[in-house]
PLY file of the C-alpha trace (Angstrom):
ply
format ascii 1.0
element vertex 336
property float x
property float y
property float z
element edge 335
property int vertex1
property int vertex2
end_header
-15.14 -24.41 12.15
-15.47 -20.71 11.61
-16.55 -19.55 7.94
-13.99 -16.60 7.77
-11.20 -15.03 10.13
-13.30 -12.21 10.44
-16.46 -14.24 11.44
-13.95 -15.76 14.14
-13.25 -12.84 16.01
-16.17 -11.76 15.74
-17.79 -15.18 17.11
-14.84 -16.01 20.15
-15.98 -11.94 20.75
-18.81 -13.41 22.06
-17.97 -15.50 24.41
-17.92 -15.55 28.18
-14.27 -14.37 29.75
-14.48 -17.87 31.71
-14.94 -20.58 28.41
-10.61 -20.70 28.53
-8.90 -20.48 31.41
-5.60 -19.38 29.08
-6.68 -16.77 26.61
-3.23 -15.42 26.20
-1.79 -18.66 24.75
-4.41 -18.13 21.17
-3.22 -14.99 20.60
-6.28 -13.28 19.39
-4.87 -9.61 20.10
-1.77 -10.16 17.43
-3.42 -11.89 15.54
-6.40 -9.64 14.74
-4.06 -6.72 14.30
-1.92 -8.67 11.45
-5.90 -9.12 10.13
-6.85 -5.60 10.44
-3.43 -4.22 9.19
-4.15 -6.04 5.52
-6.83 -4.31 4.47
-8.62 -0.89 5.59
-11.93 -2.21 4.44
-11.16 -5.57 6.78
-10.31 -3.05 9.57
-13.66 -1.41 9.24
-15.48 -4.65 8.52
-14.51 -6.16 11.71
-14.95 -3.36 14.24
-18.25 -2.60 12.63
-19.58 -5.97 14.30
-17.93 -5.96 17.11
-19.93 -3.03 17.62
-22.52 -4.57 16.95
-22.61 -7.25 19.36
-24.91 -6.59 22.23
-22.47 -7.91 24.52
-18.54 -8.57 24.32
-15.61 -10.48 26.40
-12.35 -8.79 27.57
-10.85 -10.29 24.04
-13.38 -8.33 22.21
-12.40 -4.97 24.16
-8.53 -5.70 22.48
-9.39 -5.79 19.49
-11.42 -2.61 19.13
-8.41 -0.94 21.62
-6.09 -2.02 19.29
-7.77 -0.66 16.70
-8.20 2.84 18.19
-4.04 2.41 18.50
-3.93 1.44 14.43
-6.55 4.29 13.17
-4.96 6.55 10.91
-6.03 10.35 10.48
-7.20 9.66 7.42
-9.09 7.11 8.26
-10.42 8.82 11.01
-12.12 11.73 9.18
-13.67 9.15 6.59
-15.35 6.72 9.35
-16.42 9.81 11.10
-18.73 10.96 7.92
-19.39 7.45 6.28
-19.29 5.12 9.45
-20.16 6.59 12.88
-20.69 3.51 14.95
-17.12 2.03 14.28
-15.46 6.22 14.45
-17.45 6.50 17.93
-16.53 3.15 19.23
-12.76 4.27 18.69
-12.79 8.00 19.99
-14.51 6.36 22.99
-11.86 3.80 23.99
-8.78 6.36 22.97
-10.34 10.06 23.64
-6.80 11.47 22.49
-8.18 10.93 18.95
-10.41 14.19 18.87
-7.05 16.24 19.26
-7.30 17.27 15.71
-10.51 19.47 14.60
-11.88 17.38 11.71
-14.38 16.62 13.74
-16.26 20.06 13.93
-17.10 19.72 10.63
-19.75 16.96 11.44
-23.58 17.84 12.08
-24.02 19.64 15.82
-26.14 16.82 17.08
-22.69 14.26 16.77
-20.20 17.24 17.88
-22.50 17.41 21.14
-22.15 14.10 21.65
-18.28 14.27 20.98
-17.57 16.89 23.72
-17.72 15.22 26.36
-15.16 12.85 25.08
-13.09 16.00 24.26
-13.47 16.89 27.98
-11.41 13.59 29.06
-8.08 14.35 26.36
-5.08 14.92 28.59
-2.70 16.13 25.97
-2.76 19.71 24.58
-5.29 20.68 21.94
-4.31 23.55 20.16
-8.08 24.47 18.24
-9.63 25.66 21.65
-10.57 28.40 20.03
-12.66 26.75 16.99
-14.50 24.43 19.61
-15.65 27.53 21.85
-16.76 29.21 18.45
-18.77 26.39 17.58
-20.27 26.23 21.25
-21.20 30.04 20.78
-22.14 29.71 17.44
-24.46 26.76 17.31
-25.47 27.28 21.47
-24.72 24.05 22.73
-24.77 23.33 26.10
-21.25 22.39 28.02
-20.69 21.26 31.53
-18.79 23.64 33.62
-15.55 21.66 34.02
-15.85 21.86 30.43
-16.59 25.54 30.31
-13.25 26.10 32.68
-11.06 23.43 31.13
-11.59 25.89 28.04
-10.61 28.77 29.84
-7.36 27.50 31.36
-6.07 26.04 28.21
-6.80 29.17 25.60
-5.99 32.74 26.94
-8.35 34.34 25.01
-11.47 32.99 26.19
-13.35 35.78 27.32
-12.37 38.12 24.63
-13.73 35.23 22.39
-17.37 35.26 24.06
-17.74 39.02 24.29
-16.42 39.81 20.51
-18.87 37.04 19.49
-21.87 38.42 21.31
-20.98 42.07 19.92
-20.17 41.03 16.56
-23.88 38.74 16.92
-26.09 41.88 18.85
-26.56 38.64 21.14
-27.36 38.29 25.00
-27.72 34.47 25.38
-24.97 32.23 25.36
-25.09 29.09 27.12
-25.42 28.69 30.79
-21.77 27.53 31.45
-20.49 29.50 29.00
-22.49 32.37 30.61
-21.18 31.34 34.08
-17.62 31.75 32.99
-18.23 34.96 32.23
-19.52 36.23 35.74
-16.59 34.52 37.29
-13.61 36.69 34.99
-15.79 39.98 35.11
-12.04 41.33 35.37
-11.11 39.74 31.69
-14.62 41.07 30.54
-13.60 44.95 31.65
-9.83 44.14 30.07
-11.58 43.51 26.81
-13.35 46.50 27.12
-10.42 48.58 27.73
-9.48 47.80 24.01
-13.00 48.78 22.01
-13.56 52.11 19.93
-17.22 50.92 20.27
-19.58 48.93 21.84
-23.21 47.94 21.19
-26.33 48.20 23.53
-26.69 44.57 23.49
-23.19 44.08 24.90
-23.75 46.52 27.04
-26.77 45.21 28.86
-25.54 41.81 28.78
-22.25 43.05 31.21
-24.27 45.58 33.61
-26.44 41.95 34.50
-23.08 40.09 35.53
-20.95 43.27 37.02
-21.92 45.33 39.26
-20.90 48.89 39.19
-18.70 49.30 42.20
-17.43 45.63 42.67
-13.90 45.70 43.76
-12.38 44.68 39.80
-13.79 47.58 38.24
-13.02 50.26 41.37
-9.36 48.73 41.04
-9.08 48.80 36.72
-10.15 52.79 36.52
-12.77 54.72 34.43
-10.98 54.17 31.01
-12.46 50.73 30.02
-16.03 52.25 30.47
-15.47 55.01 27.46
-16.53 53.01 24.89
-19.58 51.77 27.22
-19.88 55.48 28.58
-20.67 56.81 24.68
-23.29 54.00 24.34
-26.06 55.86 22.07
-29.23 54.99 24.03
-32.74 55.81 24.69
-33.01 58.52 26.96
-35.35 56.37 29.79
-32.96 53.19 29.51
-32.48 53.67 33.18
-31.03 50.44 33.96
-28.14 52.14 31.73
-27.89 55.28 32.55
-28.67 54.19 36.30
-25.69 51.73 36.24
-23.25 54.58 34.79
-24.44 56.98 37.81
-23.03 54.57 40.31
-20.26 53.79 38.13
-19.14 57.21 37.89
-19.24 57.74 41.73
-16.02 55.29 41.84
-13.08 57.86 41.18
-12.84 61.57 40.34
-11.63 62.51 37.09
-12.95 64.23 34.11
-14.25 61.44 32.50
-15.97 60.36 35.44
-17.39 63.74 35.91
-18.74 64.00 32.42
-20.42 60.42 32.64
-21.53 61.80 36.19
-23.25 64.54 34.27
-25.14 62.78 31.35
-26.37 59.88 33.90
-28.01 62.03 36.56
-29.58 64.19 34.48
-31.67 61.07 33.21
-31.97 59.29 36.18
-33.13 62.89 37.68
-35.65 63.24 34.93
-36.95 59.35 35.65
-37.32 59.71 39.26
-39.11 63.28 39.04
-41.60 61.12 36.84
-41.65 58.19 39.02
-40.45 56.38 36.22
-37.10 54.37 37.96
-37.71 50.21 37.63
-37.58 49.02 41.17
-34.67 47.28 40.87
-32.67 50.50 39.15
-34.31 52.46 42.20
-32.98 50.27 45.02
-29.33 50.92 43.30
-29.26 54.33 43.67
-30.58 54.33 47.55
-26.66 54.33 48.41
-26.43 57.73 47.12
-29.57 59.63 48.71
-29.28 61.24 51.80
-32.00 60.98 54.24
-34.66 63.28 55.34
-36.55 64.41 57.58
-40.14 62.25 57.97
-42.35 64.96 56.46
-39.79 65.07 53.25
-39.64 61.21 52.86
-41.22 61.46 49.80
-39.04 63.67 47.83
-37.04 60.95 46.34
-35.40 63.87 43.74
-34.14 65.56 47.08
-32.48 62.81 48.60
-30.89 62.38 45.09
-29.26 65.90 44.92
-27.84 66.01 48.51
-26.80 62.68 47.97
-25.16 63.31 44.79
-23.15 66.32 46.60
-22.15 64.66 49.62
-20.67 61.42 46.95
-19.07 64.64 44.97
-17.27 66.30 48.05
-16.45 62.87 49.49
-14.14 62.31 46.42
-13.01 65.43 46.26
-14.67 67.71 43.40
-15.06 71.42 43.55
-18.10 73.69 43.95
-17.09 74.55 40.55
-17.43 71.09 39.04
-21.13 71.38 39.46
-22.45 73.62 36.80
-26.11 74.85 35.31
-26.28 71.99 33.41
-25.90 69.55 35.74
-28.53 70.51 38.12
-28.58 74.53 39.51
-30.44 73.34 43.18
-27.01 71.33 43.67
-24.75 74.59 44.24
-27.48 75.42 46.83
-27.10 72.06 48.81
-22.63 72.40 48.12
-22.93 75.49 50.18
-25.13 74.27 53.06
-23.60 70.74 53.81
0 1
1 2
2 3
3 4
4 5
5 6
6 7
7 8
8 9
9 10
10 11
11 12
12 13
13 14
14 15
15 16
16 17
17 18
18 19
19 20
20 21
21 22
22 23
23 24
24 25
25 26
26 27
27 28
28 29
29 30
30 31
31 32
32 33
33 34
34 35
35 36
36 37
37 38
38 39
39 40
40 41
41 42
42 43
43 44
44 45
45 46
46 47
47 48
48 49
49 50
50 51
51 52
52 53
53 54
54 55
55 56
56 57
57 58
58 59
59 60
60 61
61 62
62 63
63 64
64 65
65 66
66 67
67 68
68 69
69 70
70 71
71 72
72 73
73 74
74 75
75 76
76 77
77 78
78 79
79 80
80 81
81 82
82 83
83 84
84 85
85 86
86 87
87 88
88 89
89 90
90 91
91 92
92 93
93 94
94 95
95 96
96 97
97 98
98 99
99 100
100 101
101 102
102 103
103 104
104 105
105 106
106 107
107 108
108 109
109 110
110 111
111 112
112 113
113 114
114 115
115 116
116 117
117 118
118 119
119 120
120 121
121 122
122 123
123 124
124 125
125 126
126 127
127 128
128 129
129 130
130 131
131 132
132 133
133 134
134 135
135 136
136 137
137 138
138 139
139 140
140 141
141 142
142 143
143 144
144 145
145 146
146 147
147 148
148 149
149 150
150 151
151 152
152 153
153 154
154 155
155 156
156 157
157 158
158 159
159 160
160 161
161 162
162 163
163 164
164 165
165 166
166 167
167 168
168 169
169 170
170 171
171 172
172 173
173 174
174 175
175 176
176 177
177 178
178 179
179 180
180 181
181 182
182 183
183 184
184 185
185 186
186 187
187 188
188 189
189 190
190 191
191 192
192 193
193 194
194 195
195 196
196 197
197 198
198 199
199 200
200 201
201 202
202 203
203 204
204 205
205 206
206 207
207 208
208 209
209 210
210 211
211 212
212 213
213 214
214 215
215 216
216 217
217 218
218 219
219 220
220 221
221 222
222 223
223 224
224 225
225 226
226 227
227 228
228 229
229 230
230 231
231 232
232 233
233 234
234 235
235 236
236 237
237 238
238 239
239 240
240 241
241 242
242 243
243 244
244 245
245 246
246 247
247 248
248 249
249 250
250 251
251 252
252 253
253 254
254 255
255 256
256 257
257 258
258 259
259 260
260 261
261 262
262 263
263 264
264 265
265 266
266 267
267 268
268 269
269 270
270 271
271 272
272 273
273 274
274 275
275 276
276 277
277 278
278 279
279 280
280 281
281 282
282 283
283 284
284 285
285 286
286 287
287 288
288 289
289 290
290 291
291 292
292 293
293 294
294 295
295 296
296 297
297 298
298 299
299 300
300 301
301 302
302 303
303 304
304 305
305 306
306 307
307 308
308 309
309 310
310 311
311 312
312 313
313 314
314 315
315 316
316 317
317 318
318 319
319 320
320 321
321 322
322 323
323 324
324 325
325 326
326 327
327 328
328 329
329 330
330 331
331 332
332 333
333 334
334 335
């Protein structure tokens, strides 16, 4: 004879699925729920060692489902601070019970172990936003069907990650978090199109994941790059002003021209002092003519007849070019 109804459960828990051939016909399901209904602390008392138990029949797995059915939101947010074994063994066995966002108020180390659960809820969550905050915020690392299931349930994703890596002067988020990024580079530039100002940080961070002529940002026009464009920099952060040279070289307009202007005259400077990063270098070889063999080495001259044959190509005027901009380049206009 068992000592109390809880110690029962617990106890026929334990046995093997084959000791009755008839299971149904003692009821144990109903009967445990009437038990668990009487009392919250019996409810806790008996799922606590079930838990327990190193090992558990298919009666034992009712119980604790039905339990995960009973759980009431109250009840949930206390287990989850005072009682984590029985609030994980529940969220486990009925994901849909992280679709409220009590939970992100629990240390990172048991939210990181929670979203992964959160990955498996079927019905809408409406606090996408809060859990991609606290991804940003505390860094934790997400699968990439996580990453995405984000993105396709909250509209603002994107916008989300770039405000929080202006608002932080931060460049690393993580890695699937970071790959969703290079994937919408079109939602990145959309965001852009919207900002009075943007910081260097930010800025770096988006010339590593789009490149300057990629077919999203020839197709969405110069205006999202103003903000970038009046970037206060050093004057030999070529990788910027490097990036803005090929940039400008995708339309003609005045805007374009002006960015046109301010980038070359750095990158000019950089290259005259062989100064260019390799990589910055090997960008701009689209836009330098070649020369003859004994000339190979005049990398500043394959620059300004490169920059005038990209000019004419889109359609500027000898005029356009002025003093400022380089005087050797009205030279080259009226030779090619």
């Amino acid at each position: 004879m068992f000592a109390t109804e809880e110690n029962y459960y617990v106890q026929i828990s334990k046995l093997s699925d084959k000791v009755f051939t008839d299971w149904q016909s003692l009821e144990i399901e109903s009967a445990a729920e009437r038990y668990m209904s009487s009392s919250p602390q019996k409810f806790v008392n008996l799922i606590s060692n079930l838990v327990s138990l190193d090992s558990m029949n298919n009666e034992g797995r009712k119980i604790i489902n039905k339990a995960a059915q009973m759980v009431s939101g109250s009840m949930l947010s206390n287990l989850c601070v005072n009682n984590w074994s029985v609030y994980f063994a529940l969220v486990l066995v009925r994901a849909e019970l992280l679709s409220e966002s009590y939970w992100l108020s629990l240390p990172v180390n048991k939210v990181a172990v929670l979203l992964p659960i959160v990955e498996k809820i079927d019905k809408p969550i409406k606090y996408w936003d809060k859990i991609l905050s606290y991804i940003l915020i505390n860094s934790l690392d997400v699968t990439s069907n996580f990453a995405h299931k984000i993105y396709s349930n909250y509209s603002n994703t994107i916008s989300l990650i770039m405000e929080f890596m202006q608002k932080h002067n931060c460049t690393s988020i993580p890695n699937a978090i970071h790959e969703l990024c290079i994937t919408n580079n079109k939602d990145i530039i959309m965001w852009m199109k919207e900002q009075n100002n943007l910081s260097s940080s930010i800025a770096h961070y988006i010339m590593k994941i789009i490149p300057p002529t990629s077919k999203d940002v020839k197709d969405l026009g110069i205006e999202p790059w103003i903000a970038f464009s009046n970037i206060d920099v050093q004057s030999t952060d070529y990788v910027f002003h490097a990036f803005l040279f090929c940039l400008s070289l995708n339309w003609k307009s005045a805007i374009s021209l002006k960015i046109l202007k301010r980038s070359f005259f750095y990158i000019y400077i950089g290259m005259s002092k062989d100064e260019l990063p390799i990589r910055e270098f090997n960008n701009l070889r689209p836009y330098m003519e070649e020369l003859p063999f004994w000339q190979s080495w005049d990398n500043c001259k394959k620059l300004r007849k490169g920059i005038v044959k990209a000019m004419k190509r889109l359609g500027y005027n000898r005029n356009d070019i002025s003093a400022d901009l380089n005087s050797t380049l009205l030279k080259i206009w009226d030779k090619q």
